[in-house]
Each structure stands twice: as structure tokens, then as C-alpha cells.
N, C-alpha and C positions, 0 to 999 in steps of 0.2 A: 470515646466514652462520653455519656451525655455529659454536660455540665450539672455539679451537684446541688442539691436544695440546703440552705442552711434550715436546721429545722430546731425552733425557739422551745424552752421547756423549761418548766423546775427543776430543782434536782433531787427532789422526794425519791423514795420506793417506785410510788404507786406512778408518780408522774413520770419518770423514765421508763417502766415497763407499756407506757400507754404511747411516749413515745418512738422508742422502739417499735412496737408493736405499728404504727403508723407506717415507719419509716420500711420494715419488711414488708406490708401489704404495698406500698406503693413499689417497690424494688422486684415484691410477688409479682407485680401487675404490668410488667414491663418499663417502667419509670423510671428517673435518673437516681444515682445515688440518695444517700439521705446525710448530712453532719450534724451529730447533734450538739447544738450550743445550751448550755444548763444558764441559766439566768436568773438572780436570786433575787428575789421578791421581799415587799418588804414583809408578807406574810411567813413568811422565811426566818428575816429577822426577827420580828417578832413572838416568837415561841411561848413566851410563860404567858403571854396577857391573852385573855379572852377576846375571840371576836369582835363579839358584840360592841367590846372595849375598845378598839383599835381600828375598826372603819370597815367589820366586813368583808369578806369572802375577795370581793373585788380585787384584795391588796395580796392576792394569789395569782391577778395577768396583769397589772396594770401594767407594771416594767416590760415586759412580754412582748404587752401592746405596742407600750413605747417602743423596742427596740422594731419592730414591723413597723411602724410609721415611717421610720427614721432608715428603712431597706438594707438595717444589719441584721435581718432574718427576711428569711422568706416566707415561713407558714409557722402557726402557731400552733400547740395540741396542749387543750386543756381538760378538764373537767366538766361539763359541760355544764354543772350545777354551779362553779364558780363563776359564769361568767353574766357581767351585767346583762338588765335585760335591752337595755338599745346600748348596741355597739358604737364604737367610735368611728365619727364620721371617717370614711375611705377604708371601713373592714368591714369583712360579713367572713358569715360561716359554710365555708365551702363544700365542708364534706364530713359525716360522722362515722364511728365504726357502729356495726350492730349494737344492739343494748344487752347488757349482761343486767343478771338479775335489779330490776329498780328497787328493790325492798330495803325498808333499814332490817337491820337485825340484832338482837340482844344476846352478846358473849356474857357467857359466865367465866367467875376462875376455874383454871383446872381441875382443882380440888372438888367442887361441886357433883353432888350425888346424886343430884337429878336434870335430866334434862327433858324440859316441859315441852308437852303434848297440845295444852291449849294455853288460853290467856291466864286463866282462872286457876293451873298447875302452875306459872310463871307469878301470879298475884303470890301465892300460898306460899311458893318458897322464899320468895325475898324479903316476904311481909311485910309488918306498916309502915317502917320507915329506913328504907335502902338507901344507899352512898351509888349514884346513879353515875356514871361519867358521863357526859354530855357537854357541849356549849353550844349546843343549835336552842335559837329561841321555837324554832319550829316542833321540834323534838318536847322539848321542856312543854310549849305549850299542849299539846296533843296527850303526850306521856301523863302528863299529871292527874288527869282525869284516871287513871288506869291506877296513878301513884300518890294518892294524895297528899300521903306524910313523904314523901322521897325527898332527900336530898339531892339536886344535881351538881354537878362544878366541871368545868371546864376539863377536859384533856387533851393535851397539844403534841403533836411529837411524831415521826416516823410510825406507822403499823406494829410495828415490833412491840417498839419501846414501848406504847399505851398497853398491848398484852402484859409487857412483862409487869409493869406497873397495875395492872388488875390483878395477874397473879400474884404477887407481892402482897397482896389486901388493902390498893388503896380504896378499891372501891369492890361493892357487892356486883356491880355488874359494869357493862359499858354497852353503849349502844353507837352500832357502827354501820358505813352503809354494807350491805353485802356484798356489792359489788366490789369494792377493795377489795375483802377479805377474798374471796372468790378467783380474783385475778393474781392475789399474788400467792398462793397456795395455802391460802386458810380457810378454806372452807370449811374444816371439822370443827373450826372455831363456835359455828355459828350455832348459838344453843336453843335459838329461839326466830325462828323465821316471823317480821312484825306484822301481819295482813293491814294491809290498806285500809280495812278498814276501822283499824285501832290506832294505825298513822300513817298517813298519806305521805309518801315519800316527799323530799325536794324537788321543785321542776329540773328537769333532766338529769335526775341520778342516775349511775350506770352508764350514763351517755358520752364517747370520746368526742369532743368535737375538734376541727380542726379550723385555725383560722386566718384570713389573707388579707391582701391587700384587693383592695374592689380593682376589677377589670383585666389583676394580673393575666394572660391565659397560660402561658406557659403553666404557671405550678396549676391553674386548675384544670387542665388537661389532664396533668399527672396526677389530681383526686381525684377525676372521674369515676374508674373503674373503680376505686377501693368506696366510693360510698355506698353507704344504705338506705333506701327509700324509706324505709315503714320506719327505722329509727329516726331519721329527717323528719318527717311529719310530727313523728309523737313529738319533738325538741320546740318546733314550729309552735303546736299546738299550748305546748307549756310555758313557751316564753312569752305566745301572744296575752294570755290569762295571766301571768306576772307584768308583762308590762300593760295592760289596760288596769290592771290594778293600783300599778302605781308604787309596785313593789320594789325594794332590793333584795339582797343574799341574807341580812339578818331581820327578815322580818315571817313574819307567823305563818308564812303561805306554804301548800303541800298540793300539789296535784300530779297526776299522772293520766298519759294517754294512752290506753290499749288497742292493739287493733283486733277489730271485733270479726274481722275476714280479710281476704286480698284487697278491697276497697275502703274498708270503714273504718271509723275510730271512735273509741269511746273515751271521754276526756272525766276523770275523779277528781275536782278539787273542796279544799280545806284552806278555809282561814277560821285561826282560833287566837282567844284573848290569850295572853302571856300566862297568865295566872291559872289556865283552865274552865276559866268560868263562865265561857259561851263561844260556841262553835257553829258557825254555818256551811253549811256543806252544797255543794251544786255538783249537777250533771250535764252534758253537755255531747252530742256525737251527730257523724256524719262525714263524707268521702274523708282522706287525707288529703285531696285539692283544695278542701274549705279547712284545713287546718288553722289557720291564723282563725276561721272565724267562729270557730270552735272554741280555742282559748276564749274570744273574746265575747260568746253568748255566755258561758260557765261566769266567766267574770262579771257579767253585766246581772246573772243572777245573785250571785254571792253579794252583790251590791243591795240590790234591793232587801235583802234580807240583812242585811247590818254592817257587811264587812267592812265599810268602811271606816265605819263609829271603831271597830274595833283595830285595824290599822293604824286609825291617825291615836287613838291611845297607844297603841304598841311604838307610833315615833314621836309622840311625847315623853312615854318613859326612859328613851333611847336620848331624847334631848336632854332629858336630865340629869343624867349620868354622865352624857359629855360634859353637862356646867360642871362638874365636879370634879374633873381630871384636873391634875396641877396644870 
């Protein structure tokens, strides 16, 4: 029997079924066993504090990272929207699964009488001022133009537990990505599918990514078959537009890359001020070979039309907030 892959993970809902889900496609595909090792992050630990509070999405692989550096894992399977946009020097991203839906989506509680048709059905039932569940600065940014009096506040917690906690009334709604809901059997959940163009997803929602040690070949032999081209390129295209920007995980950026045929892509991004109060938007497409330079034309216009003015406010006010932590 082949020798087996240790293979690194959270130990969330969402992040064991994603790697599982890894671990049978590469076992589907002729490839060695898979063990999974659960490794608790300090995003993990950290449960009640907000994001934005505590350093950032990142604090969801760092540990991950480390244990793959350190060659007590072999491959790593995250999220793909959690992951920094430049890797740690001796890792790259070997292989992704297909993209399941990229959209966020807005659950109502169960109780709820209607389930909206458009934005404008979604505006009217919540009204002027909804208990929003969110802690994406990105979400908050974009939404609020849609919510002007909305309340948002943080929700932390396993997929369940934040349902159950909306249907309880902590909050009139929750905004979540789809693609969870979707992968772990909630998809009747979703009341309100968000179109792109009311908020441009995070770079690489919906996207598994898997990640290694640069030059291993053995485990990247055994990704080979299980990756996805056209899902590769869009992740390519979104992370080069995040990192030419200059971005991390809690800051205001949204884009998405579609493929427009067998060859093309068409790249959607968004950067918008924290507050709602000025948003630039770029376009950007062409083969998935020039994906990296795709991201990085979309970003070079979002530049010239303000983003940055509005960026370096958004980690200003992020500076601030760190001066005030005990």
C-alpha cells in the first residue's frame, strides 16, 4: 500500500468536510491514503473576538503553515479566501477543488414570511435599521450602502451554532458565504442569493485550496488529477489583484473571476471605504494564461480611481483599534 499523506486541517464543520472531501478525491484518483491531522489555530481559539480584532483571517492557517514547514504534515486544505495573499516562503498552492457557488448570501430566521425576490423585497422586509450578523469589513463595507441604518456585529461559531443563534433573534438576518451553507447541507437556508453586483464576493470564496511544500513531487503528483483548471486561474486572478493591492483578509476588497468560455476570464473587483461612502469598481478579462495579469490590470485601475486613498484609511482605522487593545 502506498505510504499515506498526513493531511493538515481545522477542525471546523466546514473545514473537515473540505478535507475529507480532498482526501476521497485524491484516494478517487488513484493516490495514497489520506490521515487527517486537525490542528487548532488560533482562530479557533479565539472565538468571541472579532476578526478584525485579533489579526485576521490568516490566524485560520498560520499554525497549518507552521506544522507543513516543520514536515509534520504533508499538504494543507484550506479555504481559499483565508489564505494570505503571498505565501510563506517554500509553500505554494498545488491544487484546488472546483468552485462551488462564490456568492455571499443573506439567511433569514426561520420564522420569516418572506423570502425576497429582489434587493428592493430584501430592503422592505428588514427595514431601516436590521441587527445584521457579519464581521467581514468587506461585507459591512458594500452592505451598508444597501443598509444604511443596519446594525452589524460580529458572529463566530461553527455553521450551526450562528443559525441557531439567528433563529433564537439575535439578529434580523446573517450574511454568509454560500458556499458553506451549500456544502454542508443548508442550502434551503439561503433566503437571499447577494448578486455581485450589490457585493462582490471575497477573493477566492467557494475555492478549496490545497497547500505544500514547494518541489515536494510525490504529494504533487497525487494532486494532479484532483485539480481544477478554470477554478486555478479564477484563485490566480483574485489573489494577484489582492496582492498588487496590497491587501490582507480584513480589509475592504471584493473581486471575483468568471470564465467567460474554455479560454477567458472576466475578473469583478471592489474596493469600498469601511463606512460605505465611496466605492470603486474595475473590470478586467482575458485568457486564464494571463490570469496573474488580469488581477493585476483590475488593480492597477481600482488604483488610479482612489483605492488606495481608501485602503490606507481602512488600515488606519484598523491601526487604531490595535492602539486600544489592552
Amino acid at each position: 500500500m502506498a505510504t499515506e499523506l498526513r493531511l493538515g486541517t481545522r477542525g471546523s464543520q466546514l473545514a473537515l468536510w473540505q478535507a475529507n472531501t480532498v482526501a476521497a478525491r485524491i484516494a478517487g484518483a488513484g493516490g495514497p491514503p489520506c490521515r487527517i491531522v486537525v490542528i487548532q489555530t488560533s482562530g479557533d481559539r479565539l472565538q468571541e473576538a472579532p476578526l478584525s480584532d485579533v489579526g485576521g483571517k490568516r490566524l485560520f492557517v498560520k499554525e497549518i503553515e507552521d506544522a507543513l514547514l516543520r514536515h509534520e504534515i504533508d499538504l494543507a486544505v484550506h479555504s481559499s479566501k483565508d489564505m494570505p495573499a503571498i505565501l510563506p516562503t517554500g509553500l505554494t498552492i498545488a491544487a484546488v477543488l472546483p468552485r462551488e457557488d462564490p456568492l455571499d448570501a443573506i439567511v433569514l430566521p426561520r420564522t420569516a414570511a418572506v423570502q425576497p425576490r429582489t434587493i428592493d423585497e430584501l430592503v422592505a422586509h428588514l427595514g431601516q435599521s436590521p441587527s445584521i450578523g457579519t464581521g467581514s469589513v468587506r461585507r459591512i463595507a458594500q452592505l451598508t450602502r444597501l443598509f444604511p441604518g443596519a446594525r452589524f456585529s460580529p458572529i463566530r461559531g461553527n455553521l450551526d451554532t450562528r443559525l441557531r443563534k439567528l433563529d433564537e433573534g439575535a439578529h434580523d438576518a446573517l450574511v454568509l458565504a454560500a458556499a458553506g451553507l451549500r456544502r454542508l447541507g443548508f442550502a434551503s437556508r439561503i433566503s437571499f442569493p447577494v448578486p455581485a453586483t450589490a457585493c462582490v464576493p471575497a477573493p477566492g470564496q467557494g475555492i478549496v485550496a490545497v497547500e505544500i511544500r514547494d518541489g515536494d513531487a510525490r504529494v504533487q503528483r497525487a494532486l494532479e488529477p484532483i485539480n481544477d483548471d478554470g477554478a486555478g486561474a479564477a484563485l490566480t486572478a483574485e489573489r494577484a489583484l489582492v496582492e498588487a493591492l496590497g491587501g490582507g483578509c480584513q480589509t475592504p476588497i471584493g473581486a471575483l473571476a468568471t470564465p467567460l468560455d474554455a479560454d477567458a476570464l472576466e475578473l469583478v473587483a471592489v474596493v469600498a471605504a469601511v463606512d460605505g461612502s465611496r466605492v470603486v469598481r474595475a473590470r478586467a478579462s482575458g485568457s486564464r494564461l494571463r490570469a496573474a495579469n488580469i488581477g493585476a490590470e483590475a488593480a492597477g485601475r481600482l488604483m488610479q480611481d482612489g483605492a488606495g486613498e481608501i485602503l490606507a484609511e481602512a488600515r488606519r482605522t484598523q491601526t487604531a483599534v490595535d492602539g486600544l487593545r489592552p
